[in-house]
C-alpha positions in Angstrom: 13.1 -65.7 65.6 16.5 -66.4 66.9 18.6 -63.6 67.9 22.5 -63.3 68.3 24.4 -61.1 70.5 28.1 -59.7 69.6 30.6 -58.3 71.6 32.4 -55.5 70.1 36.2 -54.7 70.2 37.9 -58.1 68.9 35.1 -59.7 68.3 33.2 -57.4 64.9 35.6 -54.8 65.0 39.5 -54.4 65.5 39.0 -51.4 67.5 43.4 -51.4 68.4 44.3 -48.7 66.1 41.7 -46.5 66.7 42.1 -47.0 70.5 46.0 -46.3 70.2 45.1 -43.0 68.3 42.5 -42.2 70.9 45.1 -42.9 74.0 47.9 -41.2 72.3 45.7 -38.0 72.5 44.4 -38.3 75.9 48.3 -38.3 76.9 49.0 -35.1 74.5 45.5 -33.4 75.9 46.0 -34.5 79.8 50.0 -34.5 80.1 50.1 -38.1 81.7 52.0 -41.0 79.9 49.9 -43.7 79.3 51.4 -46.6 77.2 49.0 -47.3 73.9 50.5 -50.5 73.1 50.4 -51.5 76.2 46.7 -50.7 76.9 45.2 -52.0 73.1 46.8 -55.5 74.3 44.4 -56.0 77.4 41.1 -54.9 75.2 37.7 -55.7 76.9 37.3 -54.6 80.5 35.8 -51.0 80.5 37.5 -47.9 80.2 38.0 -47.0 83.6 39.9 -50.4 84.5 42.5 -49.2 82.0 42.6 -45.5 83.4 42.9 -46.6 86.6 46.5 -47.8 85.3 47.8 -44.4 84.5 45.1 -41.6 86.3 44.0 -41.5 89.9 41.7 -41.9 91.1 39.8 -38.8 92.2 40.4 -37.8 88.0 39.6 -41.4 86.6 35.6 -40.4 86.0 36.4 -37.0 84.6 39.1 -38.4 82.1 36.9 -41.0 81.2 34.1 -38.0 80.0 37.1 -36.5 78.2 37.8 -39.9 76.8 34.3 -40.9 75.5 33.2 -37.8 74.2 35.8 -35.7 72.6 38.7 -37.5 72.3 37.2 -41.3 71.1 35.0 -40.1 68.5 38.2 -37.9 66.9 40.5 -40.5 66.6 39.4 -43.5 67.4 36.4 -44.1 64.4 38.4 -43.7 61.7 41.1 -46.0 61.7 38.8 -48.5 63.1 38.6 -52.4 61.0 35.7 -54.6 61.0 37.2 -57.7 62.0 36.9 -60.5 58.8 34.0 -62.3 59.0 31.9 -59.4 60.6 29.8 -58.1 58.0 28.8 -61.7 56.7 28.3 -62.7 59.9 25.2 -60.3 60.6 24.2 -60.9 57.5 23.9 -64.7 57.8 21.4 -64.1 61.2 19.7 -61.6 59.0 19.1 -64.0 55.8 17.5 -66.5 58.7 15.2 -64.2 59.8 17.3 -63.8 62.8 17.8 -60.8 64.9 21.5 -59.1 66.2 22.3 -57.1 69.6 25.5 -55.8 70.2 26.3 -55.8 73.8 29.3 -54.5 74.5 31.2 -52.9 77.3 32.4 -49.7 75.1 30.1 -46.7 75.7 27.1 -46.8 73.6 27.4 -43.7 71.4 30.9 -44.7 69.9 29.7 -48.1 70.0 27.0 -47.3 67.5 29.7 -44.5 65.3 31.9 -47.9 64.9 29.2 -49.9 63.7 27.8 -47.1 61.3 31.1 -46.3 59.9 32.0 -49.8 58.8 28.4 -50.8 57.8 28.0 -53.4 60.3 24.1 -53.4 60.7 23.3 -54.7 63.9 19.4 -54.5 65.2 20.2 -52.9 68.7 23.2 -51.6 70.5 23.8 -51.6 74.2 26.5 -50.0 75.7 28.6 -49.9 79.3 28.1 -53.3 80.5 31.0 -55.8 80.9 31.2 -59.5 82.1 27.6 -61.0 84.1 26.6 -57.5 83.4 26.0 -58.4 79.6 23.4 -60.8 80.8 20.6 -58.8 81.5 20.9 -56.8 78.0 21.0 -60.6 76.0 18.1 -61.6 78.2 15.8 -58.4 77.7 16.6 -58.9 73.6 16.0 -62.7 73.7 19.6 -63.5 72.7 20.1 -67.4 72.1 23.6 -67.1 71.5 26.1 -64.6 72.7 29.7 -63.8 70.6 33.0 -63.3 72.5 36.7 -63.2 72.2 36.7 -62.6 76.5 36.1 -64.8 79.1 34.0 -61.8 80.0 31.8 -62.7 77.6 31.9 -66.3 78.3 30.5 -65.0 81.6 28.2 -62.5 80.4 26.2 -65.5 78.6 26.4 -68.2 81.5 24.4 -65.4 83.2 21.7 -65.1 81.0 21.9 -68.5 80.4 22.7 -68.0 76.2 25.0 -70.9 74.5 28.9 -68.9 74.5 30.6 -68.9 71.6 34.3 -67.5 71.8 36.3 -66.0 69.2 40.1 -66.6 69.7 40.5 -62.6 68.1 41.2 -61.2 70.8 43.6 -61.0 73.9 42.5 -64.1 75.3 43.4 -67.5 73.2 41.0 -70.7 72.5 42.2 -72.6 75.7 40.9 -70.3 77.9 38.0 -69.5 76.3 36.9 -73.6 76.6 38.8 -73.3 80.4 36.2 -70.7 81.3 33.3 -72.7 80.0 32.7 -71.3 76.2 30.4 -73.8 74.5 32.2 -73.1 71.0 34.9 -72.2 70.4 35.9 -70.5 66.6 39.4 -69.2 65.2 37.6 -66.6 64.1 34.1 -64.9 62.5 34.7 -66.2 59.1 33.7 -69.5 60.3 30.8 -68.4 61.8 28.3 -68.8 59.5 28.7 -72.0 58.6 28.8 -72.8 62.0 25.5 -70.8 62.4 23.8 -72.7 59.9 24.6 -76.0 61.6 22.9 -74.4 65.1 19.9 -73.8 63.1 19.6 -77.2 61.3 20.3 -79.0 65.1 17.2 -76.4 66.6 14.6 -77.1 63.6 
């Protein structure tokens, strides 16, 4: 049974509205600026990267609390897309018999609220791990392949030594994804089945 990790924001979900919304209100609940559009263009890193921007940082770990557990799942859910391609995506590895794991370095409890809402139905969801830390979550789940739009996640599979495929979805573009040694590269997930049924075909 083959089984396909995801990354999240950018890559099955276009997670910038929601993360706008969810920013704007940490700056009406906590006082300080922070710049939305700004912030929703560097998606990927964890949330304390991007606090540590605008907080500092003796309140980053508190603020991030605040973020994760009242403000995100108000505003942020909602007004969250499912990037195209997503759903039929998961459902291509499911028709094969396949297995999906999200790995992803949002915190696990909106992670799983995001997928719910938009009906993405992925097999196991692991949260707050970014970049080589993503490899032991794909290696503990078997993952063969591993789905990114960051070089993050280009890393994240060297390390548990999965084939990369990048996404160009997200803030980093195709180049760089091949620079920092993706194996595939696709504009998006809408052609990822096909391409999925291709991997298959080579591995039989």
């Amino acid at each position: 049974m083959v089984t396909v990790g995801f990354d999240l924001d950018m890559t099955l979900i276009d997670s910038r509205p929601g993360i706008k919304a969810a920013f704007e209100a940490l700056s009406a609940t906590t006082g300080v600026y922070v710049d939305a559009d700004l912030a929703i263009t560097r998606l990927g890193p964890p949330l304390v990267d991007e606090l540590a921007h605008w907080f500092p940082a003796e309140d980053i770990e508190a603020v991030a609390e605040m973020y994760r557990h009242r403000i995100y799942p108000v505003h942020a859910i909602a007004p969250t897309l499912a990037m195209p391609g997503a759903r039929e995506s998961v459902e291509a590895i499911r028709r094969a018999g396949g297995r999906t794991v999200v790995v992803t370095a949002k915190y696990g409890g909106n992670a799983v609220r995001h997928l719910e809402h938009l009906d993405i139905a992925a097999d196991a969801v692991v949260g707050d791990l970014w970049a080589e830390g993503k490899g032991a979550a794909l290696i503990e789940h078997g993952a063969s392949v591993y789905v990114g739009d960051h070089t993050g996640d280009v890393r994240g599979a060297r390390r548990a030594g999965a084939l990369s495929v990048g996404v160009a979805t997200g803030p980093v573009g195709a180049a760089e994804l091949r620079a920092a040694g993706a194996d595939v590269v696709l504009a998006d997930l809408t052609e990822f089945p096909e391409w999925f049924a291709g991997y298959l075909s080579e591995a039989a």
